[in-house]
C-alpha positions as CSV (number, residue, x, y, z in Angstrom):
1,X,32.3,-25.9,26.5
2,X,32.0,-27.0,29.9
3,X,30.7,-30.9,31.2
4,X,27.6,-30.9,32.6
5,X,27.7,-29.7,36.2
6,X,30.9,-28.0,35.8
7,X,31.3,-24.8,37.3
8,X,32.4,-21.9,34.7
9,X,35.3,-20.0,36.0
10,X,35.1,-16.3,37.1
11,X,35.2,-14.0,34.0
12,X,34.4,-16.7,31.9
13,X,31.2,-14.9,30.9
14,X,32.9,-11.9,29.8
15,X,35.6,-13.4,27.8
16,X,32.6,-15.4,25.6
17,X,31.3,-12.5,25.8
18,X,34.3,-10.3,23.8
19,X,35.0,-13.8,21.6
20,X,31.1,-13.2,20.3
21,X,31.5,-10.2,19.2
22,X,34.8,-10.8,17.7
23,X,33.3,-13.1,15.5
24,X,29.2,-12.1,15.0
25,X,30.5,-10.5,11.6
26,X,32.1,-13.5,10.0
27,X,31.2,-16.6,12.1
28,X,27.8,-15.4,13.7
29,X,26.7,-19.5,14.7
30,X,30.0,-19.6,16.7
31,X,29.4,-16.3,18.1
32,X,25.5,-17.7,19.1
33,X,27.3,-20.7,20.7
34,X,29.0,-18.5,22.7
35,X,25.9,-15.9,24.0
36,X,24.1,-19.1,25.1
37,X,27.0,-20.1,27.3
38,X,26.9,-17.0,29.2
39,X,25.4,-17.2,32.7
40,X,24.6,-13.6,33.5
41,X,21.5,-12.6,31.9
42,X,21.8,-9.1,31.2
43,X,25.3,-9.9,29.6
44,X,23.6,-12.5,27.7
45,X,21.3,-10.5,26.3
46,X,24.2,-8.3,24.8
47,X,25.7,-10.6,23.4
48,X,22.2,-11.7,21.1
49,X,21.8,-7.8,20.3
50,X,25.3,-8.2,18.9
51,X,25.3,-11.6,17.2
52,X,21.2,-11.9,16.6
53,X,21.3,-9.0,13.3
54,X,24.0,-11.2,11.3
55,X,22.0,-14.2,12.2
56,X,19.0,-16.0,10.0
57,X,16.1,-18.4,10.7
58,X,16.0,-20.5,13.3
59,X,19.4,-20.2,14.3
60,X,18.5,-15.9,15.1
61,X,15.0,-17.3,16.6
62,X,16.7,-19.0,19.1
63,X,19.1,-17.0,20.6
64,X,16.1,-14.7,20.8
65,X,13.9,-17.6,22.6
66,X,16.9,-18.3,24.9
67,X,16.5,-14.3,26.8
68,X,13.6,-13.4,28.9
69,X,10.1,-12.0,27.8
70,X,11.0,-8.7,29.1
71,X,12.6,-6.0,27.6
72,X,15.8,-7.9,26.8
73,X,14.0,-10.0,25.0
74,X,11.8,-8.0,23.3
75,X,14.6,-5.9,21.8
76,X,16.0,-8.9,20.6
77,X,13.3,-9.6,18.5
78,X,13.1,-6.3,17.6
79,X,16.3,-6.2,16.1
80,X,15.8,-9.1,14.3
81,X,13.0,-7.8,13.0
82,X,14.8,-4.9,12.2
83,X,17.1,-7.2,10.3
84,X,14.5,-8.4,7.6
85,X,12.1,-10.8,9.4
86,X,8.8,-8.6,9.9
87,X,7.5,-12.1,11.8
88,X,10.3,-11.8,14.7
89,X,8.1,-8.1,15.6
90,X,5.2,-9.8,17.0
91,X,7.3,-11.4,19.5
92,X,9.2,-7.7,20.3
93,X,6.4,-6.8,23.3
94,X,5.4,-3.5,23.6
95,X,7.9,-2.5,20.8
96,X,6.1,-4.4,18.2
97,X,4.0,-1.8,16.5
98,X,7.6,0.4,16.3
99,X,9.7,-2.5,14.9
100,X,6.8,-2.8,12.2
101,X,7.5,0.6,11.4
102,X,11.1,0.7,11.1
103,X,10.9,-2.6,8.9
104,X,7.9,-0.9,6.6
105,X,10.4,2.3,6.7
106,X,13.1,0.2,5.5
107,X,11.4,-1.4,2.6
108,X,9.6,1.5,0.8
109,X,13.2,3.7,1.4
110,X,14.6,0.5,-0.7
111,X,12.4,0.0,-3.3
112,X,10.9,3.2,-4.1
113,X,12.8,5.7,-6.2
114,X,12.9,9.8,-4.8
115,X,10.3,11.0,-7.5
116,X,7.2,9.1,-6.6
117,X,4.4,11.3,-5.3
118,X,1.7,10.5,-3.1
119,X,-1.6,8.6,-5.4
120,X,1.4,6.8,-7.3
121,X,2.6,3.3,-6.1
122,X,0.1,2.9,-3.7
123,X,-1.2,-1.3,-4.4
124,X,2.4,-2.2,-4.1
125,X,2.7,0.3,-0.8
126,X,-0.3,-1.5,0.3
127,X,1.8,-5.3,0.0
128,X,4.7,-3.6,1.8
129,X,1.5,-2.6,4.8
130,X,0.1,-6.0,5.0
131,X,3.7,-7.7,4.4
132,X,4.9,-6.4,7.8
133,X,1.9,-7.2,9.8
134,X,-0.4,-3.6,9.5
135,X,-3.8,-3.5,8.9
136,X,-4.5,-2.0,5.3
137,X,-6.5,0.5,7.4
138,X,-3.6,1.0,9.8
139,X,-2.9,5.2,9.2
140,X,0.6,4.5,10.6
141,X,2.6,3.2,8.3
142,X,0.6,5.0,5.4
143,X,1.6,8.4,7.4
144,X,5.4,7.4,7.2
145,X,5.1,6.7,3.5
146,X,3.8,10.3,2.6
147,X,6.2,11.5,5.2
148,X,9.2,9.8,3.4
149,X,7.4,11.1,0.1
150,X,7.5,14.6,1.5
151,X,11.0,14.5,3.2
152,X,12.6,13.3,0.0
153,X,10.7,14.8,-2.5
154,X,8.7,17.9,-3.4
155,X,6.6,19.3,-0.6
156,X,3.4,20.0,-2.7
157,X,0.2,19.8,-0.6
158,X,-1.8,19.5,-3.6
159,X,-0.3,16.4,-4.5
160,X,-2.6,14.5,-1.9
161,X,-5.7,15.2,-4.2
162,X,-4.1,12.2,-5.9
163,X,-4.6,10.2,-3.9
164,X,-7.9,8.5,-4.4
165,X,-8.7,6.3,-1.3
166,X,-10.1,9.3,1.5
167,X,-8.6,7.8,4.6
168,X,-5.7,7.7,3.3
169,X,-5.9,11.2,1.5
170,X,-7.1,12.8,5.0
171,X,-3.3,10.6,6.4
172,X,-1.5,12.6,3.8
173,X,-2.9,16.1,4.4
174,X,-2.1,15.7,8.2
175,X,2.0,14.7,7.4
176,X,2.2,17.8,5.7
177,X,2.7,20.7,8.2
178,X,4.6,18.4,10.7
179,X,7.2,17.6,7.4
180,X,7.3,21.4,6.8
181,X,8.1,22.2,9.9
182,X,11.3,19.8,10.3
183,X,12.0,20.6,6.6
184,X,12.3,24.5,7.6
185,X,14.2,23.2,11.3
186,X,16.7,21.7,9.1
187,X,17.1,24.4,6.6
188,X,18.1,26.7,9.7
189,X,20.4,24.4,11.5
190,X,21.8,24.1,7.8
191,X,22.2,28.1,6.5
192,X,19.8,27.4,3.7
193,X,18.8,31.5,3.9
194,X,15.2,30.7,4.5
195,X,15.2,34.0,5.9
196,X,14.9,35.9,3.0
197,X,14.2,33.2,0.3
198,X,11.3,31.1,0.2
199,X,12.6,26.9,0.1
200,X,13.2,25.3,-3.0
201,X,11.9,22.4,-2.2
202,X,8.4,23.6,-1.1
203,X,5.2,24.7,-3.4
204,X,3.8,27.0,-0.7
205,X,0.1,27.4,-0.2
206,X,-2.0,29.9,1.6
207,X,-1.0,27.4,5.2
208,X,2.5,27.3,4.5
209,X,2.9,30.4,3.5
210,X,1.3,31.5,6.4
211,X,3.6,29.1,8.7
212,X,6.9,30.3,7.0
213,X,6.4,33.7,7.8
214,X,5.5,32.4,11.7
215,X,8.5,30.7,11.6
216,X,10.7,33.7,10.4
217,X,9.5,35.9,13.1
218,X,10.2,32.9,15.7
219,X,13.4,31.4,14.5
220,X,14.7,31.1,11.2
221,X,16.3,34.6,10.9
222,X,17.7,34.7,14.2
223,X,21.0,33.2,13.9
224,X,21.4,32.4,17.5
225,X,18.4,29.5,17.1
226,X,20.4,27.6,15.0
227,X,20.9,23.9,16.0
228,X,24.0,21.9,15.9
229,X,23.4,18.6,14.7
230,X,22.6,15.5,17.1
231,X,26.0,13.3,17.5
């Protein structure tokens, strides 16, 4: 560390900068010591998107505090939200309502098993809502619960009759042609032969039935439509 008035030498930014990131993993205080050092702001802010996720408390807080409340700072405090502090989202500007999400996301793909189906679970879905900062009202991080229930499980429209509150029944209605849809996208890009076999994983009604065969005329049995994946 330098004395107080001292000059840093050229490059000095971007050798603390390669020393954080060396050690975020195993020594992530030393590798905050280090982001705070650094002059240039955009490098700074870098280096707390690196360190900040194996941070905690006050110690992740602060690097976040030391960028800018623009968007380097915000996605700071987005990715510590991201890392298990729904608080740090408030502070994440107009990424908030997002880093809500992912963190709701996060939770209910943890703690709920594969097999639960919409109506089920729903008082301890509603703690994971409010937990994160929602509104109980808010429709969305009730629309990414049916959607996980719908990507994971079953696709059964019926299934929303269970669920008893109508807001939240009308929520899960809506997620289910939009999850059909990148349910059938990825049965194409994946050979599942949804051509000529109707999915699996899908209890077709009149709708669905009616999109399928939409969708086979459009793209699902024309090879050439197939989609490599992203990456």
């Amino acid at each position: 560390m330098l004395a107080c008035g001292e000059d840093r030498p050229p490059g000095q930014d971007r050798v603390d900068f390669v020393a954080a990131l060396q050690l975020a993993e195993d020594h992530p205080n030393k590798a905050a010591a280090l982001c705070h050092e650094i002059e240039d702001g955009p490098l700074r802010a870098d280096c707390a998107w690196a360190v900040v996720p194996h941070l905690e408390g006050e110690e992740a807080a602060a690097l976040c505090v030391s960028l800018p409340d623009t968007a380097l700072g915000h996605e700071c405090w987005f990715l510590l939200g991201e890392s298990g502090d729904p608080s740090a989202c408030a502070n994440a500007g107009p990424m908030a309502d997002d880093c809500r999400i992912h963190v709701f996301s996060q939770r209910i793909w943890s703690h709920f098993d594969s097999d639960v189906r919409p109506g089920e679970a729903e008082e301890e879905v509603l703690l994971h809502v409010v937990g994160v900062g929602f509104a109980p009202s808010d429709v969305r991080p009730w629309s990414a619960w049916f959607r996980q229930l719908f990507t994971r499980g079953v696709l059964d429209p019926t299934t929303c009759l269970a669920v008893e509150d109508l807001d939240r029944r009308e929520v899960c209605a809506r997620t289910v042609l939009p999850v059909f849809h990148d349910r059938l996208n990825h049965g194409r890009d994946t050979e599942e032969g949804l051509c000529e076999e109707d999915p699996a994983w899908a209890v077709l009604d009149e709708p669905l039935r009616l999109v399928l065969e939409e969708r086979r005329a459009e793209d699902l049995c024309d090879p050439t439509k197939k989609q490599a994946p992203p990456g």
